[in-house]
N, C-alpha and C positions, 0 to 999 in steps of 0.2 A: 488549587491545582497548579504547583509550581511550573510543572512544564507546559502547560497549554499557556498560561501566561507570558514564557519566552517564545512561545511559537507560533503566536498570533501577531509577532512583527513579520511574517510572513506573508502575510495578508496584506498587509500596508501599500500604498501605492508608491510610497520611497523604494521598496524593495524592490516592487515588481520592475521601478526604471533602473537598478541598480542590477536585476537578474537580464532584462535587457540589452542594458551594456555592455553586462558580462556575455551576454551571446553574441553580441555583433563584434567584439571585438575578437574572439576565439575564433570563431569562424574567417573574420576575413586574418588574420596574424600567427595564429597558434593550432588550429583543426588538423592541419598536415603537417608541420613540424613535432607537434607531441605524438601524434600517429604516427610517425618515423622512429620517434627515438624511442618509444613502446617494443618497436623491433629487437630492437638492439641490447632485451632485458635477457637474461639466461633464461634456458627453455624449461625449466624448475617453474618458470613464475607463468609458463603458459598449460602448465603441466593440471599446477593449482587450480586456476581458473578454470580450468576444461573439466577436470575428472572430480574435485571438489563445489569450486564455489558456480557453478553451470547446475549440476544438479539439484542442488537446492530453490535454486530458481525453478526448476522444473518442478517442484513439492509444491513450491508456495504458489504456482499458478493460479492466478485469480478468478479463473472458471472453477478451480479445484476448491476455491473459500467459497465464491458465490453458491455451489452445489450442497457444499456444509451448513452456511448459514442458511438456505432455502430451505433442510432437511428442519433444522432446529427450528425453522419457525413453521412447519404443517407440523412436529411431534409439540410444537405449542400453542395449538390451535383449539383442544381439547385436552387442556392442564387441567381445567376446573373437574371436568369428569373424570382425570385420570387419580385426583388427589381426594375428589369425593372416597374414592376407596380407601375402606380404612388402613388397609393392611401395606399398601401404596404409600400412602400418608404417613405410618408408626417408619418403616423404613427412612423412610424424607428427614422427619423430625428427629429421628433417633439420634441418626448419624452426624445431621446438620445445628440441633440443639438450636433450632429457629421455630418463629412463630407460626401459624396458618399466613397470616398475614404477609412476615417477611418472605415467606416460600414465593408466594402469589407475584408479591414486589418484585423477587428476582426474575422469575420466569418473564415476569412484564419487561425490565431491565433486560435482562437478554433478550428480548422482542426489537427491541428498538434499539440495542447494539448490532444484533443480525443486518435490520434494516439498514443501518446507516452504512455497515460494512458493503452490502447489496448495492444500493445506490453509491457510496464513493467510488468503488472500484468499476461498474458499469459508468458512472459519467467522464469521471477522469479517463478510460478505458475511450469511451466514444470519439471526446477532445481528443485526444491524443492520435485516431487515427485518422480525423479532420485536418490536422495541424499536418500528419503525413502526406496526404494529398496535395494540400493546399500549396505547402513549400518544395515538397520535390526534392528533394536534399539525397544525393548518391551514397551509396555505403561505400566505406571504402575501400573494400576491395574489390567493386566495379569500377569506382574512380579509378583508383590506379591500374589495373590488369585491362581491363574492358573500352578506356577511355570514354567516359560517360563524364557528362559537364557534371561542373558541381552542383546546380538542382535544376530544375526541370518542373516549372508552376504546373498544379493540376494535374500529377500525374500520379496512375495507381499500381505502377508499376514496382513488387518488392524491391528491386534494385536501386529504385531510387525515394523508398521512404524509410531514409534514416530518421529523420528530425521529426519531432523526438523522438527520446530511445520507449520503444514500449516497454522493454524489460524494464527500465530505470523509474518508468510513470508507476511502473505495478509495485515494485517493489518499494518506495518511495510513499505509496498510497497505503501499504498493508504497516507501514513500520509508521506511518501517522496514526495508524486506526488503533494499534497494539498501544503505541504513548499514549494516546486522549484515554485510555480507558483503562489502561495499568497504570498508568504515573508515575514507573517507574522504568530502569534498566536503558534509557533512554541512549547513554554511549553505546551499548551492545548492540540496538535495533539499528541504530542509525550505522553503526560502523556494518555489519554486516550487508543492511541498503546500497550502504558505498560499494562495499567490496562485489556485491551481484551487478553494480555498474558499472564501475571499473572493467570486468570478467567481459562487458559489451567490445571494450578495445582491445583488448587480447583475442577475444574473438572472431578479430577484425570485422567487426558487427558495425561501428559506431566512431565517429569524432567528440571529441572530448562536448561543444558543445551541444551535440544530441543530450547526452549523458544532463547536463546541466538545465536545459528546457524539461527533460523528463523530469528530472529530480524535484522541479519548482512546481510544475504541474499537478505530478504526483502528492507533493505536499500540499498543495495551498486547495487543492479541491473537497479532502474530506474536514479539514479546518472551518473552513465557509460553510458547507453544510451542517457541521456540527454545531457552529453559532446560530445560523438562518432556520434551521430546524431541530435538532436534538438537545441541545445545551440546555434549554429549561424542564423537558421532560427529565432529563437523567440527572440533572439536578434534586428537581423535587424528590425523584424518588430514592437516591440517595440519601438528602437531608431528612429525610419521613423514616427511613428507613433502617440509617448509619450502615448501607451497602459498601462492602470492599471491592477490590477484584478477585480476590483470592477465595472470595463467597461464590464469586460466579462460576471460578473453576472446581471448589466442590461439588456445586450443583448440576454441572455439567457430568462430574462424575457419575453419583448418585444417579443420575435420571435415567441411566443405565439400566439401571436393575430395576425401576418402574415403568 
């Protein structure tokens, strides 16, 4: 797994004091000078952000995955009954040209990708609106319009829980969960990630270091999960298996019409 093995320096505690850095130094040097000069972009590039790359964040919303993967795992909850059927089954096999066996694997396999997708996006999600709280940190368009300090410890007030960005932690969270488990197209997910957090400072939503906490947040939560608990299940049943991803998206197809 070529990319989970680049992306498990992420995890490392060199990084996390180097992602630290990188936020103390943004924050107090560069959070309102690049918020300024973001201004100063032709209204094309706020055009983008707003009417393009905004609503796709709005698709991928991670109550909208969690609801998906919830569905897929109560419709496979009663796979075994649903594949006892023969006629269920000839469908399955037909089109999929897999064993009893393999069918069983995958749905298991998708069991426990539902799950981790569930839990990364709900923990990371939680973190992330603890860390709101805790630091107080003002968006910037109350910092400058409203004069509101730049954070405000322990407070729950939208206006002043920029840090981090939630959008950045979700979207960050859902393009680690797509790489662990496609292992592929990795420039695509990640640039797209970017671009939905970037779309936070045009939005005048965010300081670049919000953006940067989410983004570490959002990565490093379903990474550690998938080592501390998924990684030998989806293992095995992979190497037992020789599961693809492109297996799972058939089957995903396919379970349609059973």
């Amino acid at each position: 797994m070529t990319y989970l093995k680049k992306l498990r320096i992420l995890t490392t505690l060199r990084f996390f004091v180097f992602i630290i850095f990188t936020i103390v130094i943004f924050f107090n040097f560069f959070d309102i000078s690049v918020f300024k000069l973001s201004r100063s972009f032709h209204g094309l590039f706020f055009e983008f952000f707003k009417e393009i790359v905004d609503p796709i964040s709005d698709i991928l919303d991670p109550l909208h995955i969690i609801i998906i993967c919830l569905l897929i795992l109560v419709f496979n909850t009663n796979i075994k009954y649903t594949l006892s059927n023969n006629d269920k089954l000839k469908i399955i096999r037909n089109n999929l040209n897999f064993s009893l066996d393999k069918i069983i694997a995958l749905f298991n396999y998708l069991s426990i990708l539902c799950k981790h997708f569930i839990l990364s996006l709900v923990s990371a999600g939680v973190l992330c609106n603890l860390f709101k709280y805790i630091f107080g940190v003002s968006r910037p368009k109350y910092f400058f319009l409203e004069g509101y300090e730049r954070y405000n410890f322990f407070n729950i007030e939208h206006k002043v829980n920029s840090f981090p960005s939630g959008h950045t932690q979700a979207a960050f969270t859902l393009a680690m969960l797509i790489i662990i488990y496609s292992n592929r197209y990795a420039f695509y997910i990640i640039t797209l990630a970017f671009l939905m957090s970037l779309s936070r400072i045009f939005m005048s939503m965010h300081f670049p270091s919000d953006l940067i906490a989410g983004a570490y947040l959002g990565s490093v939560v379903p990474l550690i999960l998938y080592e501390k608990i998924y990684r030998e299940k989806i293992e095995t049943i992979k190497k037992k298996h020789n599961i693809k991803f492109k297996d799972l998206i058939k089957l995903l197809y396919w379970r349609i019409f059973i």
